[in-house]
C-alpha positions as CSV (number, residue, x, y, z in Angstrom):
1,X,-2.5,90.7,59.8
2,X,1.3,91.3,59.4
3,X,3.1,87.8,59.7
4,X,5.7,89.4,61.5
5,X,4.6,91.2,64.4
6,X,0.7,90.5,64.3
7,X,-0.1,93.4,64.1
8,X,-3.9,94.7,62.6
9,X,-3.6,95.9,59.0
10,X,-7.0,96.6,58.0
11,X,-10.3,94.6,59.3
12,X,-13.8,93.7,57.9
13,X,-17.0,92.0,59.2
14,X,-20.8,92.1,58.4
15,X,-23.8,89.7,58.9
16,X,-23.0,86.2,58.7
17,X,-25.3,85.7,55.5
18,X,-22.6,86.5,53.5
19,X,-19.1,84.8,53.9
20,X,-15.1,85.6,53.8
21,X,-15.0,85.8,50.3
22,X,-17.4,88.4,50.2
23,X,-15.8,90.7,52.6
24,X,-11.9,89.9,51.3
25,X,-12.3,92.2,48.4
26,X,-13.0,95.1,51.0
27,X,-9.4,94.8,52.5
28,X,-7.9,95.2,48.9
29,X,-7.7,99.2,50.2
30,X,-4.5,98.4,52.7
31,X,-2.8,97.0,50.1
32,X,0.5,98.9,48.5
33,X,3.5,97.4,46.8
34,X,6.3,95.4,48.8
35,X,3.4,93.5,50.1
36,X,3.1,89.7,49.6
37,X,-0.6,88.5,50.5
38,X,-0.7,85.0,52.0
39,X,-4.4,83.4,51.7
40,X,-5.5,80.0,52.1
41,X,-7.8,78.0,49.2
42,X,-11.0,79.4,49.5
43,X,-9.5,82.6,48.7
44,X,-8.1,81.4,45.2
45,X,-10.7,83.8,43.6
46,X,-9.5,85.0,39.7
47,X,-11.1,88.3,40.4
48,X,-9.7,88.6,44.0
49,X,-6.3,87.7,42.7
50,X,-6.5,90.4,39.7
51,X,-7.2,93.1,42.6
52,X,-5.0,92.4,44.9
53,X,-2.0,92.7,42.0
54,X,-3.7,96.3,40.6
55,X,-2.6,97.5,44.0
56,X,1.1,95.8,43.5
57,X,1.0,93.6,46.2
58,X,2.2,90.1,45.4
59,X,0.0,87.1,46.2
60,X,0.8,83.9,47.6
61,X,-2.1,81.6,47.7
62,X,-2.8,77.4,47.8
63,X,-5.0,76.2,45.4
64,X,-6.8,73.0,44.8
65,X,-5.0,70.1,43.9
66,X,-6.5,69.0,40.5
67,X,-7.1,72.7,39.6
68,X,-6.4,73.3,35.9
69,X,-3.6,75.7,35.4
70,X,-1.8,75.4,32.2
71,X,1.9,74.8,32.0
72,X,3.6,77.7,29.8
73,X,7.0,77.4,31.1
74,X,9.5,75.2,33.3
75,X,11.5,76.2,35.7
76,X,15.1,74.3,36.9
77,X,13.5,74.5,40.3
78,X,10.5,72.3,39.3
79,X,7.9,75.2,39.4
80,X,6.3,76.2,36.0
81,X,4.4,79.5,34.8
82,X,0.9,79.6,34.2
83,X,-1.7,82.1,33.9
84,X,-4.6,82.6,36.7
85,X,-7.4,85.0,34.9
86,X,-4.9,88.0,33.8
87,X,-2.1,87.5,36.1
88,X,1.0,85.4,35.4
89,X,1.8,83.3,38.3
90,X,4.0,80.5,39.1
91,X,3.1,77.6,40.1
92,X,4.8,75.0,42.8
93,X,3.6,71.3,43.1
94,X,5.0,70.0,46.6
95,X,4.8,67.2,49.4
96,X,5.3,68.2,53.1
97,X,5.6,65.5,55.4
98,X,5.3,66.1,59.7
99,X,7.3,63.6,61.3
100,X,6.7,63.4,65.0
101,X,7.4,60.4,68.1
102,X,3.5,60.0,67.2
103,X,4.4,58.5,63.3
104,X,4.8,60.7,60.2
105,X,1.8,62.5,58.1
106,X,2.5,63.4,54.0
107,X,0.2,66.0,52.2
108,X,0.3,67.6,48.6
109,X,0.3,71.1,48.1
110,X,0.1,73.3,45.2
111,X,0.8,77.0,45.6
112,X,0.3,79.8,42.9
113,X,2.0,83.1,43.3
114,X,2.9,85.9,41.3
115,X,6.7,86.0,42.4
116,X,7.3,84.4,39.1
117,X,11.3,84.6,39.1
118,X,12.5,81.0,40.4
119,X,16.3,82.6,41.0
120,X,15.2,85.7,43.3
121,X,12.7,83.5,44.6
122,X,12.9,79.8,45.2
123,X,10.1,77.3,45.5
124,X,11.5,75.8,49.1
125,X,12.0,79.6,50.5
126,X,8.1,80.1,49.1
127,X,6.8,77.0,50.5
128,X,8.7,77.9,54.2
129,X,6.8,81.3,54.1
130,X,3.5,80.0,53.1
131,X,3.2,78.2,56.3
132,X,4.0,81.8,58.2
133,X,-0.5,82.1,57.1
134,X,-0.9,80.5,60.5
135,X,0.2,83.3,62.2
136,X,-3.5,85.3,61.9
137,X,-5.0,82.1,63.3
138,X,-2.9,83.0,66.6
139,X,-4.0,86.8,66.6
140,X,-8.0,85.0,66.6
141,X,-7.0,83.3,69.9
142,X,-5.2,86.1,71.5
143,X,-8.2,88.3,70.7
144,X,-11.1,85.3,71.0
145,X,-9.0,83.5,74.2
146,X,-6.8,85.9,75.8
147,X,-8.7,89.1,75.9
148,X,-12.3,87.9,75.9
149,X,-11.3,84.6,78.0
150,X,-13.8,82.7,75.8
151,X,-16.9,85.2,76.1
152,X,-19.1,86.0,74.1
153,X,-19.6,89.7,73.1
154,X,-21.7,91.9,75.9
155,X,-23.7,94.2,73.1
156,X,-27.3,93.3,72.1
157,X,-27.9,95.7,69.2
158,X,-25.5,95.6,65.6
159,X,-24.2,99.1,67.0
160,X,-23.4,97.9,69.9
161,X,-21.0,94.7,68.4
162,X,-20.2,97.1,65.9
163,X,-18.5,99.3,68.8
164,X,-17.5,96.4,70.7
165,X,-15.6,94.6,68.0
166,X,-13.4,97.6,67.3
167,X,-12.3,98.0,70.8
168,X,-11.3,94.6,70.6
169,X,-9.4,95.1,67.6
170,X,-7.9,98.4,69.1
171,X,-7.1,96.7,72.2
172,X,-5.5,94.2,70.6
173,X,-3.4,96.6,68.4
174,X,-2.0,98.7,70.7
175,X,-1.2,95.6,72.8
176,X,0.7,94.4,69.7
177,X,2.6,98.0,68.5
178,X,4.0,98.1,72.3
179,X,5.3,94.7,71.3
180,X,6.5,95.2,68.2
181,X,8.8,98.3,69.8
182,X,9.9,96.7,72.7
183,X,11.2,93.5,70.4
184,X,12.1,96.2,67.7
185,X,15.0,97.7,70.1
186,X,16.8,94.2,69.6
187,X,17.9,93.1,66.1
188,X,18.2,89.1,67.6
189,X,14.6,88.7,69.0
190,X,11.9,87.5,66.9
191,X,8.5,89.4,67.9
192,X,7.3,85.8,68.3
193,X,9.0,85.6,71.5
194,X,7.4,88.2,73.2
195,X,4.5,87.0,74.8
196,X,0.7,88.5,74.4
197,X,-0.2,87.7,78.1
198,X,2.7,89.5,79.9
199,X,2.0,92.4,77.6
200,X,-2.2,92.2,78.0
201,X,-1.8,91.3,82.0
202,X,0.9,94.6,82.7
203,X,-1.6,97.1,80.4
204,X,-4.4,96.2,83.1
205,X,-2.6,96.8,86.1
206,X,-0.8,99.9,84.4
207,X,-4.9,100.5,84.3
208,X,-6.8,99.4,87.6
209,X,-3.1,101.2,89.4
210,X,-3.4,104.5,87.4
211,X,0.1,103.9,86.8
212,X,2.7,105.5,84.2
213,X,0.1,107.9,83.2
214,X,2.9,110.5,80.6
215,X,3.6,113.0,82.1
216,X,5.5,115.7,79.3
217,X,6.5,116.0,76.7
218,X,9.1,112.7,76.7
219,X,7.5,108.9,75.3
220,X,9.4,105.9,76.3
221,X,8.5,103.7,73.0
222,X,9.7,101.1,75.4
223,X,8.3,101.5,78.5
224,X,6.9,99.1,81.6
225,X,5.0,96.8,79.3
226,X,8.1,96.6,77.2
227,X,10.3,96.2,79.5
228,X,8.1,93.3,81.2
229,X,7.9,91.2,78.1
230,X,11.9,91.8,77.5
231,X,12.7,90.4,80.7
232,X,10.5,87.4,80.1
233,X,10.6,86.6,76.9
234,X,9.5,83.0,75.5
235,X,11.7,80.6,74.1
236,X,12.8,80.7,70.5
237,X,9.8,78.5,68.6
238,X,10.5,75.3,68.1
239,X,8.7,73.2,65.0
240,X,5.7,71.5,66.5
241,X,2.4,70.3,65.2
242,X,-1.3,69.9,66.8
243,X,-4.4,68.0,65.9
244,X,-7.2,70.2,64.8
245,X,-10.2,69.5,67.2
246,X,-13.9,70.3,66.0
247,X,-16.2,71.2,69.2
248,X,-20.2,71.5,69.0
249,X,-20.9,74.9,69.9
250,X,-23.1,73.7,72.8
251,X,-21.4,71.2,73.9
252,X,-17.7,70.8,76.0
253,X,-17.5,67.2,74.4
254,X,-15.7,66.8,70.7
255,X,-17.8,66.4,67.8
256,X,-15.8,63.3,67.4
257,X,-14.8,61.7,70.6
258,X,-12.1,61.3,72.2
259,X,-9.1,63.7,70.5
260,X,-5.2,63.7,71.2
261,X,-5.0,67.6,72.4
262,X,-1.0,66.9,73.0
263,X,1.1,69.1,71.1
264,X,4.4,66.9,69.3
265,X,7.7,68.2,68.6
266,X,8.1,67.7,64.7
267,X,10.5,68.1,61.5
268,X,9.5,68.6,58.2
269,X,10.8,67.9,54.9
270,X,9.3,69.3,51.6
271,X,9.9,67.6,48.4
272,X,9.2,69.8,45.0
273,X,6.9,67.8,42.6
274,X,7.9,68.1,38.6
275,X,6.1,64.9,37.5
276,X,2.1,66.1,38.8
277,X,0.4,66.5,35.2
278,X,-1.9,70.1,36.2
């Protein structure tokens, strides 16, 4: 997914047997330089990070806190340069503590990337961007949620979910690309303020109506789905924080009990570690 707009940049899925770390490699093929890649932990894979910098994308991934990456160099900004297989990186040792009306939560962080230049790119404006990774965990709910409404997929044969899986996805994306030039038109909105559901609810009725079918040669990038979501948009996003809640497949009732669902207005402040031994 693009961070920006949400938009699909490539997509991979097999039998469950085999997990995310086996597919990844497969979505090396979209990658081109000017990219930065952001992955979570489990992708912190030596040979994944080695491809993903052939193509001359940079990466920008969190590691494991005691993992052993040798310090070759400080940097003023408290960051140092290490080495991950092959590749130079930099890496950034960091607290990030959520305060909210509910009480305040600290956690440690260490990042690796291969934007190894502290001056063109500080370790706070690195940290800020690495949180931007939650944006693909919105584009699951708007296609899991929103589209489906919580079903599960109709097909009964791996051709069929096969099929049905890339509709999704191409639902989904040209849902997103109206967005993204609609919002596009206006140099002060973020694309985060338009909103999936005003976009997804005015495609069907532009559907079941048989309405603004094109008709010549003239395309309104804009158009009536673009124009909805401009005249509605959300507010700007404001900084707040959730509790993750686990769910047994079967069952309506947490895995855990009772669980505060309330989303919290929150700040947070990030504070660069120089004294972590690696």
């Amino acid at each position: 997914m693009s961070c920006g707009t949400r938009t699909v940049l490539d997509a991979v899925f097999g039998p469950t047997t085999n997990g995310e770390t086996f597919y990844a490699p497969s979505l090396v093929r979209s990658l081109r330089e000017g990219m930065i890649v952001l992955l979570d932990r489990n992708f912190a894979v030596q040979a994944l990070v080695e491809a993903i910098t052939g193509t001359g994308a940079h990466v920008l991934v969190r590691v494991k806190e005691h993992r052993r990456l040798p310090v070759l160099q400080r940097f003023p900004d408290g960051s140092y340069l290490s080495r991950l297989g092959a590749v130079a990186v930099r890496v950034i040792d960091c607290e990030i503590t959520v305060s909210t009306s509910q009480g305040r939560r600290t956690g440690a962080y260490r990042l690796v990337t291969t934007l190894t230049d502290p001056h063109a790119h500080p370790a706070t404006e690195l940290i800020r961007l690495y949180h931007e990774r939650w944006e693909i965990e919105t584009s699951y709910l708007e296609i899991k949620s929103t589209i489906l409404g919580g079903r599960v997929l109709r097909a009964r044969t791996p051709a069929g979910v096969v099929q049905e899986v890339f509709a999704l996805l191409v639902t989904y994306q040209i849902l997103r690309l109206a967005m993204a030039d609609a919002t596009g038109i206006r140099q002060d909105i973020d694309p985060d303020r338009a909103s999936f559901s005003i976009a997804l609810n005015t495609a069907r009725d532009l559907i079941v109506q048989a309405a603004g079918v094109l008709d010549g040669t003239t395309i309104d990038l804009i158009g009536t789905i673009g124009r909805r979501i401009l005249a509605d948009l959300m507010p700007d996003r404001r900084i707040r924080t959730r509790p993750r809640v686990v769910k047994r497949a079967i069952s309506k009732y947490n895995a855990r009990g009772t669980v505060d669902r309330t989303s919290y207005k929150a700040t947070i402040s990030i504070d660069i570690l120089t004294t972590r031994a690696p």
